[in-house]
N, C-alpha and C positions, 0 to 999 in steps of 0.2 A: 625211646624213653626220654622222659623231659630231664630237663639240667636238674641236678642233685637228688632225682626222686631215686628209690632204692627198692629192689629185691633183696627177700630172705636169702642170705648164704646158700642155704641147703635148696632153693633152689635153682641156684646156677654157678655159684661162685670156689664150691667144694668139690676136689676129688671124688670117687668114688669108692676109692678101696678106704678101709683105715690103716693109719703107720701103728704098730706096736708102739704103746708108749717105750720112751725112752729110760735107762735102768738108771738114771738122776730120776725119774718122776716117778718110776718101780719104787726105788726105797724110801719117797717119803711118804708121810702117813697121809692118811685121808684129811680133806678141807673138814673141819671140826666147827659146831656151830660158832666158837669164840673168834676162828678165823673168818669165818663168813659176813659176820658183823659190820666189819670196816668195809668192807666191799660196796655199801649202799651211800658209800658218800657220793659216788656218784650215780647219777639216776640212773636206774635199771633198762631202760629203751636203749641207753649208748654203751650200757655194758653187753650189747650182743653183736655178734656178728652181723654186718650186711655190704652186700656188696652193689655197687651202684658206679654205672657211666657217667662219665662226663665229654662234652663237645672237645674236641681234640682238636681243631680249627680254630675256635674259640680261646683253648687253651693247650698248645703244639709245645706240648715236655719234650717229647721227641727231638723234635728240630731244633730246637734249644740246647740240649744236653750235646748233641752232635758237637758243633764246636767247642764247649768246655773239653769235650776228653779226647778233642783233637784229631775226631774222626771228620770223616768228608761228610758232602751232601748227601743222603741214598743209603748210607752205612746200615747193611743188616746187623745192628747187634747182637744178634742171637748167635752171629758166625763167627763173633771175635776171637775164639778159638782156632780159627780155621785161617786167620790171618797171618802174615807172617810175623808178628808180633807176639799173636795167640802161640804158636806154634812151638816158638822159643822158648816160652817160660813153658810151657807143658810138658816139653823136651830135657829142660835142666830140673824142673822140677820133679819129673820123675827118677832121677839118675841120683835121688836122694832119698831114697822110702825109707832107710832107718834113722835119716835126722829130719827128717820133715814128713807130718803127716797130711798137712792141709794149708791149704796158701791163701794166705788171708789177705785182709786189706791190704798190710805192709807190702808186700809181693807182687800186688796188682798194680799195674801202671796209669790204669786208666780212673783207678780209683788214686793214685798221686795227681794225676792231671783234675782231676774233681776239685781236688783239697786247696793245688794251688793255683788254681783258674782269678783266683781274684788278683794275684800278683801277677801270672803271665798271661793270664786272657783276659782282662778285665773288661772288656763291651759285651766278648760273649757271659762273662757273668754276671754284669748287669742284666742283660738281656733273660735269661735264664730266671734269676731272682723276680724281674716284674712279670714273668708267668705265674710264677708259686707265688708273689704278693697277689697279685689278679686273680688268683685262683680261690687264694686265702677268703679273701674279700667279698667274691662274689658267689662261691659253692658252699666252703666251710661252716661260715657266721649263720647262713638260715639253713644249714644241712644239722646244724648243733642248737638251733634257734637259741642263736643270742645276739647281742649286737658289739658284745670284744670277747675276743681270746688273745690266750698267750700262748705263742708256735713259733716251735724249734724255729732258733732262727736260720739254720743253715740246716735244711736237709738232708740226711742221711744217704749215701750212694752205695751199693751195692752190687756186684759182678759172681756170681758164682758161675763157674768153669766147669762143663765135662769133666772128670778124671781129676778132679782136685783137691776131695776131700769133703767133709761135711764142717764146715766153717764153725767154730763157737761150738756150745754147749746148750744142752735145752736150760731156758728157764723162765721169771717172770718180771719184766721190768722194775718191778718195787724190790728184787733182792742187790739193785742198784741204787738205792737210794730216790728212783722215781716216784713222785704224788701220785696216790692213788685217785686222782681226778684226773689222772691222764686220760686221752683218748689216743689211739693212735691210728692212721692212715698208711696205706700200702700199696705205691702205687708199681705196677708190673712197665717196663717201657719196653719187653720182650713179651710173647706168648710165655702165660708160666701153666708147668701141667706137673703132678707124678713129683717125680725126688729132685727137680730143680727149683722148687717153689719152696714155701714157706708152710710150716706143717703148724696147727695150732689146735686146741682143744675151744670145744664149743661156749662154754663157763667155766669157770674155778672148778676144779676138780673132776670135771667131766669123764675127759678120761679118754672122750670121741673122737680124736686127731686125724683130721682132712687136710692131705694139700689144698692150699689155694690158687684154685683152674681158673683163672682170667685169662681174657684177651686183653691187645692194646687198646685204650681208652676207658678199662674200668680201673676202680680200685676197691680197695678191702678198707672197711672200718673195723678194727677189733680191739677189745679191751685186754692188751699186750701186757699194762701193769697186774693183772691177777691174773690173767691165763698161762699154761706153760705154750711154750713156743720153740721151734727148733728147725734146724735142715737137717740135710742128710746129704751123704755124698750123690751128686750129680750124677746117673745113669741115663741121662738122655741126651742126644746130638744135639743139645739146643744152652749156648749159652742163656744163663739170666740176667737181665740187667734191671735193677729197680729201684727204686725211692723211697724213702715214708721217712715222717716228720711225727712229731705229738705236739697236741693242742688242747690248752685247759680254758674250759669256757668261764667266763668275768665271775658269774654265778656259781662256781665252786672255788673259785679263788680263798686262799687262807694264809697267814705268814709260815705256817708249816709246808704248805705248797712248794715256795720260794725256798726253802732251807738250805739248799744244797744246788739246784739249777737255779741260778738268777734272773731277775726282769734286767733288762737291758743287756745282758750277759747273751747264755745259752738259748733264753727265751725274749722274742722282743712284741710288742703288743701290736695286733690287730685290731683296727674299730672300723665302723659302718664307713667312716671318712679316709680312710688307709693309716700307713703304718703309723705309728707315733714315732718319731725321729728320735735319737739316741740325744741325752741331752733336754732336751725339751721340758716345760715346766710341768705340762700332763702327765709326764715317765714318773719325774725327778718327783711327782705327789705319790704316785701307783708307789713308786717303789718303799717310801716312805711307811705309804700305810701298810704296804706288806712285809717292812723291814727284811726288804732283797734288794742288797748294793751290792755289784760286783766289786770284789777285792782290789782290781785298777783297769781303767777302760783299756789299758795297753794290752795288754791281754786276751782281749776278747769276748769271745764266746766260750764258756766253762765246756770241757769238752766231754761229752757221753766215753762213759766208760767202752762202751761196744766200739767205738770206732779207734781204739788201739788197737785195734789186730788180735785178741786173744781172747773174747767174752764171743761175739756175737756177730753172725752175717743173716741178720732175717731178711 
């Protein structure tokens, strides 16, 4: 398959079985034409699923990620349970089932080595970041045909564990305060199959809920802000380890966008030419006309509710 071209979901990227919706998305009521409405701000081709490879040579998340979380060369991810690191927290963490139900970000170690890779591994996170700008740059812009988006600037990391619970809650990116011109990206850097993957409805309201069955080198497009979404506890010998970031193309851009995740902030800008640098007179105009100025550059990146430990491990 050529760079960024895509298959339909359903035909290669979905489970087989359906999950029973979950009893968050039992009790609420059906998508009603007045909910539906908003949903067309962004255009209807990127609010559907599809799943589509990319050259992994090309662009090696893999090999990459390896030294952020501090593993060796060769590291089967999928085994990190089976490490003797895995082994430890799986061991203490079950020797707690009435005050702990599921071990989330907080708990994971290799999701702390993610987080603070920029202070104690700083080349390997350079190194990592001009993948996903490289990647940005050269898959995303003509996968979304535009020539800027704004994307997450710090990608989302993920670990779900055999025997560890089903992370977070079902729900839909916008009951977070996310623009509904989100798109979102899901990348697998393990085989994901069954109840270690990410379980999502086909459209708004759907109701269809399929794991998503990748190999290493594809990943999942899907409109995360109005679909429900959710895990489940891990029943398979196969750790998950994955990625996925959101990206609003130039062309839906609005200062309602910006409201709450910032340009320069959470969100930093991609164009045909790379990133726009923090600071810069191009930012400092974007940001203006969208009226999104992060509160103090000392700070950061505004940080996604889900990556506290207690919303969300898609």
């Amino acid at each position: 398959m050529t760079q960024g071209a895509g298959t339909e979901a359903a035909a290669g990227g979905l489970g087989d079985g359906l999950s029973s919706p979950p009893k968050e998305v039992q009790k609420r009521p059906a998508a009603t034409e007045e909910d539906l409405n908003h949903v067309f701000e962004l255009p209807e081709e990127f609010q559907h699923q599809l799943a589509f490879e990319y050259d992994m040579t090309r662009f090696p998340f893999l090999e990459a990620l390896l030294p952020v979380l501090k593993e060796d060369e060769g590291t089967d991810l999928s085994k990190l349970h089976e490490t003797e690191q895995g082994r430890f927290i799986l061991h203490h963490f079950r020797r707690r089932p009435q005050k702990v139900e599921v071990l989330g970000p907080r708990g994971n170690p290799w999701n702390r080595n993610f987080l603070s890779s920029a202070q104690h591994s700083p080349e390997a996170f350079r190194r990592l970041m001009a993948v996903y700008e490289d990647f940005l740059r050269s898959v995303v812009l003509s996968h979304l045909e535009t020539d800027c988006i704004a994307f997450q600037t710090l990608p989302t990391f993920r670990c779900h564990m055999p025997g560890c619970g089903a992370p977070g809650r079902p729900h839909r990116d916008a009951d977070y305060h996310h623009a509904h011109c989100e798109v979102n990206f899901w990348m697998p850097l393990t085989a994901v199959f069954g109840s270690n993957s990410l379980f999502a409805e086909s459209t708004r309201g759907a109701g269809d809920f399929r794991s998503f069955d990748l190999s290493v080198g594809w990943l999942m497009r899907f409109y995360g802000n109005q679909v429900w979404h959710y895990t489940v506890p891990n029943e398979t010998e196969s750790t998950r380890v994955s990625l996925d970031f959101r990206v609003i193309r130039r062309q839906d851009w609005s200062p309602g966008a910006f409201s709450f995740f910032k340009l320069g902030g959470y969100f930093s800008v991609m164009t045909a030419d790379g990133v726009l640098p923090r600071g810069s007179a191009e930012l400092r105009r974007l940001q203006e006309e969208m009226r999104s100025r992060p509160p103090s550059p000392r700070r950061g990146p505004r940080k996604d509710p889900f990556e506290r430990g207690s919303k969300d491990d898609g």
